[in-house]
N, C-alpha and C positions, 0 to 999 in steps of 0.2 A: 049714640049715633051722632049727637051734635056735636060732642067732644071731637069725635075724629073729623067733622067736615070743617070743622075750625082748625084744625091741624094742617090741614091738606094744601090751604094755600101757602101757609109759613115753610111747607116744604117744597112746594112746586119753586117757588123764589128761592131758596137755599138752592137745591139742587139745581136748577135753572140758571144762575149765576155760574156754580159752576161748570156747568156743561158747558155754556157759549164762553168761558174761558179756555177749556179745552179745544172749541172748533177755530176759537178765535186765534190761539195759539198755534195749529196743526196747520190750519188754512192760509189764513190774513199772513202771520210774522211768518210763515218759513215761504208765503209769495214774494214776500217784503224783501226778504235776507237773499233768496236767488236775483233779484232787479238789483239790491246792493253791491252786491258780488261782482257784477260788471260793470261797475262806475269805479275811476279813480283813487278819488277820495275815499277815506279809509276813518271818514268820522263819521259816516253814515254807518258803516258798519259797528260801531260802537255804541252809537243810540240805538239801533235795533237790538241788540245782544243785553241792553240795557232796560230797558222795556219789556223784551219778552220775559225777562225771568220775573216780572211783575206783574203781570197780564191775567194768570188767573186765579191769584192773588186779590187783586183788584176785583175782577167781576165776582167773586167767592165774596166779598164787603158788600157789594152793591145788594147780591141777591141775599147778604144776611139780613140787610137794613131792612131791605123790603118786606123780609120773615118776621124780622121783630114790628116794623108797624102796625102787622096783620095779628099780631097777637095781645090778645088782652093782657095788661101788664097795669100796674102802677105807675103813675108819671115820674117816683122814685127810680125803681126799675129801669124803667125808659132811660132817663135821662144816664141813668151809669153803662149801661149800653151803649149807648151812640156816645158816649165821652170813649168807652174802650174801643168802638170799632172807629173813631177819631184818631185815635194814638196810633191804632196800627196802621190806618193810611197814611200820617203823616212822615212815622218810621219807615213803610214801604215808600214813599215817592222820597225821603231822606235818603236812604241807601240808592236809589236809581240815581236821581243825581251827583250823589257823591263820586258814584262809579262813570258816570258820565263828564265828569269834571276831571277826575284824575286821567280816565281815557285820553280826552282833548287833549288834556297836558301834555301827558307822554307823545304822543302825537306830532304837538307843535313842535316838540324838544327835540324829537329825531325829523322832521324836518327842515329846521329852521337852524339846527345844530348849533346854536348860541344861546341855549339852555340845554344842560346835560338833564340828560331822563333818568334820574335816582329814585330809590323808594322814600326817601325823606321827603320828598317834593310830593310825592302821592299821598303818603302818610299824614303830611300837613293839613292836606286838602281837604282831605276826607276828614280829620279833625275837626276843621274847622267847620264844614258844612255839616258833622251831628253837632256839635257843641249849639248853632244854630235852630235845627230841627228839633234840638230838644227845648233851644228857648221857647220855640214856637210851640210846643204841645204843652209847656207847663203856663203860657199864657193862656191857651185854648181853655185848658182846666180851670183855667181862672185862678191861679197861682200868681201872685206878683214875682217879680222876677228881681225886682229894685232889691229887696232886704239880701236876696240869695246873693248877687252879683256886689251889693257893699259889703258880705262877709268873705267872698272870694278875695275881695280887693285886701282886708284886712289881715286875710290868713294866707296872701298869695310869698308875704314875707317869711313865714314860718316854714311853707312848701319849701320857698326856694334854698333854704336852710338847707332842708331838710335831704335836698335833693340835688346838692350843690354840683356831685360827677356828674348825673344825667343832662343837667342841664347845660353842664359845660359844653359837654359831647354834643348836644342839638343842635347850639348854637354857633361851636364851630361847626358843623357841618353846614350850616347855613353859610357861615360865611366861606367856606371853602368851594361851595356853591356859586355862591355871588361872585366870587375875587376869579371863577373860571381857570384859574391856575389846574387845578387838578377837575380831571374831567373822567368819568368812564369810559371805556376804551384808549385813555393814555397809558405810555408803558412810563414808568416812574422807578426813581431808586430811592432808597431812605438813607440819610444820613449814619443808621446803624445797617446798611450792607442789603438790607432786604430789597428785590427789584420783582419785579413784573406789571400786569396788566392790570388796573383800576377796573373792576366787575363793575362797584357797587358803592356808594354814599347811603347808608342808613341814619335813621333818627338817632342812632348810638356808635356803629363802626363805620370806617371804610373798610374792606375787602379788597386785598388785591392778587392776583393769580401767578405765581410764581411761574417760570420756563419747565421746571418738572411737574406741574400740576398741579400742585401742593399751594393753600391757601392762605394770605397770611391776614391776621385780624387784625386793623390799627383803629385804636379809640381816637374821635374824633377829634376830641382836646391834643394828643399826642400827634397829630398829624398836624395842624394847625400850627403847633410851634417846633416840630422837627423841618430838618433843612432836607427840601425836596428836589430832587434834577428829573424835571422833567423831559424826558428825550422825544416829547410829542410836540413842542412848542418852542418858538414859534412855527416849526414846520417840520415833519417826521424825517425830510430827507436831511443826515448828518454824514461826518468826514468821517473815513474807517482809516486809524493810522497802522503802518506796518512797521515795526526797525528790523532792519536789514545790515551787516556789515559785509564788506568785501577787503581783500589783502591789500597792502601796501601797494603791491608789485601791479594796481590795476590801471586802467585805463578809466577815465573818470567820467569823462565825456561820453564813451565806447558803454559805461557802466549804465549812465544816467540816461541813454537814446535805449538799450535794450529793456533797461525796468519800466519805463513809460510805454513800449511797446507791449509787454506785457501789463500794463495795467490796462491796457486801453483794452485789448481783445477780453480783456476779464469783465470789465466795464460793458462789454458790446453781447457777451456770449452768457454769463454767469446771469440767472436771474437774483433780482434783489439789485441787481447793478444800476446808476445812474449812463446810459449811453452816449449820452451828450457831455457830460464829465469829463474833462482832460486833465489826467493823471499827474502828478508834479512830483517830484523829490525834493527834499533838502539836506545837504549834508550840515553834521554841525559837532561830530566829534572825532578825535584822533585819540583812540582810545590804546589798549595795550599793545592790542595786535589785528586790529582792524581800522578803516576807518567807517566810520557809524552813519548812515543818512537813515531818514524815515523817507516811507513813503506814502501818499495822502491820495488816499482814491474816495468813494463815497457811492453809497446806500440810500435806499428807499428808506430803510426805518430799520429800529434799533437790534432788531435779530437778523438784520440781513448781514449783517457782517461776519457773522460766525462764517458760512458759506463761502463770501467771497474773500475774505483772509486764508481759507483752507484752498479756493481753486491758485488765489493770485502765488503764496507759497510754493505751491506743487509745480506750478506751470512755472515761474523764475526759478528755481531749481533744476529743471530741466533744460532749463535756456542756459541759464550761465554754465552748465556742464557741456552746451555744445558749443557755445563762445569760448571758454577758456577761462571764466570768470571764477577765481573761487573766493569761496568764502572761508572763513580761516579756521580751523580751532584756537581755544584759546592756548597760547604759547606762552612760554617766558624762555629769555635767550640767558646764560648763564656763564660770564667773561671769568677761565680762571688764569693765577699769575705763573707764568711758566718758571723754572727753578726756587722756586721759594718754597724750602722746605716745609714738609709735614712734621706737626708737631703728633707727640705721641698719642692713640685714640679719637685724632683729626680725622673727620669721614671726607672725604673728596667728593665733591659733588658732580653733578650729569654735566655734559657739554652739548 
């Protein structure tokens, strides 16, 4: 009978902990998270989310501690107890703020948009806040940390050996980070043909999202010293060039007032279009059988051009067939010598 009434309080606290973990969780954080919900700011929202998943976690510690005071134990016993339910608070409030560190980050990064929001940047973070957390618990234990930290330092040579692609990869992506050249959500070509959209900077690839969907992997080292065109910077809106020929036989002036006209309603009507944009030409060759001008109109960003090269085409081909304007096939004119004889198996050619 005495055995069980000695039991009973080391369970009432176990259990006890965790219950008001439970009401604390159900009640308190899901009041919390509705009052967050309607504020602005979106870093509250992250400390709650950060918190609750440790909440009854936490009071489950409290109410073991207080189980194990209440139980007769050896002061051996004891003291290796509260060393292990030390580590697990420390690990638990490690991982909350890790998660609440890299939250912020990502945060400030899409706010402030002068830090791109990568998972390397997370990954670091959170690195560095367990590498931390664990100094702190191997101090708690009463572990010197000096001998461990001067054989890291000794053997950080043999790692880096050892480990020479990974780390290349990390650290260019750090610096491909810092230099803001490449950013996620810029659309980018690779000096070997590859183009689309920057997803992602990892601790080891970039990721970039190709126009059919399809994803391409670039190590980070490989990015770093391949030659990149970014078509996001310094500013998404660029020039979309057209080449256009028209005949001999045209009017140039007549040529050059109709193709501006047509750029411009394409410019005003096409979305993707710059509106405010006034269209220009240039000619600049007298080629076989046309002469060649481009023409230079301009885009929001780098896939709005497909669009408006396909409306600005259609709609100047429809105008210059009501103008008179054409545009040529290609020809070749073919002078032959009148009376001079065919020699025998001489093919005579077209006129």
């Amino acid at each position: 009978m005495s055995i069980t009434k000695e039991w009973v309080l080391p369970v009432a606290f176990l259990l006890g902990g965790f219950l008001l973990g439970i009401i604390v969780q159900k009640f308190v954080i899901s009041g919390i998270r509705k009052a967050v919900a309607r504020t602005k700011w979106r870093g509250d929202e992250i400390l709650v989310s950060a918190f609750a998943g440790a909440i009854i976690l936490w009071f489950t510690l409290a109410g073991s501690y207080g189980a194990v005071l209440n139980v007769p134990m050896s002061a051996t016993v004891l003291g290796i107890i509260e060393k292990v339910l030390l580590v697990l608070v420390v690990l638990s409030a490690t991982a909350v703020f890790a998660k609440v560190a890299a939250g912020l980050v990502s945060l400030y990064a899409q706010a402030a948009k002068d830090l791109p929001s990568t998972s390397i940047l997370t990954v670091i973070i959170r690195v560095l806040i367990y590498a931390v957390g664990l100094l702190i618990i191997l101090q708690s234990l009463g572990i010197s940390i000096t001998p461990m930290l001067t054989a890291l330092g000794i053997g950080g040579l043999a790692v880096a050996l050892a480990l020479q692609d990974t780390l290349a990869n990390l650290f260019s992506g750090i610096f491909v980070i810092i230099s803001k050249q490449v950013r996620p959500g810029d659309y980018v070509e690779l000096d070997s043909g590859q183009k689309g959209y920057v997803t992602d900077v990892t601790w080891r690839n970039t990721t970039i999202r190709a126009l059919p969907n399809n994803m391409v992997i670039v190590p980070n080292s490989k990015l770093a010293s391949t030659i990149v065109t970014n078509y996001y910077q310094p500013e998404r809106e660029m020039a979309a060039l057209v080449q256009v020929g028209v005949s001999y036989d045209s009017d140039l002036r007549k040529v050059e007032r109709i193709t501006i006209e047509v750029g411009k309603e394409v410019m005003r009507e096409v979305k993707g279009g710059v509106p405010e944009f006034e269209p220009f030409i240039r000619y600049h060759t007298f080629s076989d059988f046309s002469i060649d001008f481009t023409v230079i109109l301009r885009v929001k960003e780098y896939v709005d051009q497909y669009l408006i090269k396909h409306e600005f085409v259609e709609r100047l081909h429809e105008r210059y067939n009501k103008e008179g304007i054409v545009i040529p096939f290609p020809i070749r004119t073919v002078f032959m010598e009148e009376g001079k004889k065919q020699r025998p198996g001489q093919a005579i050619g077209p006129t």
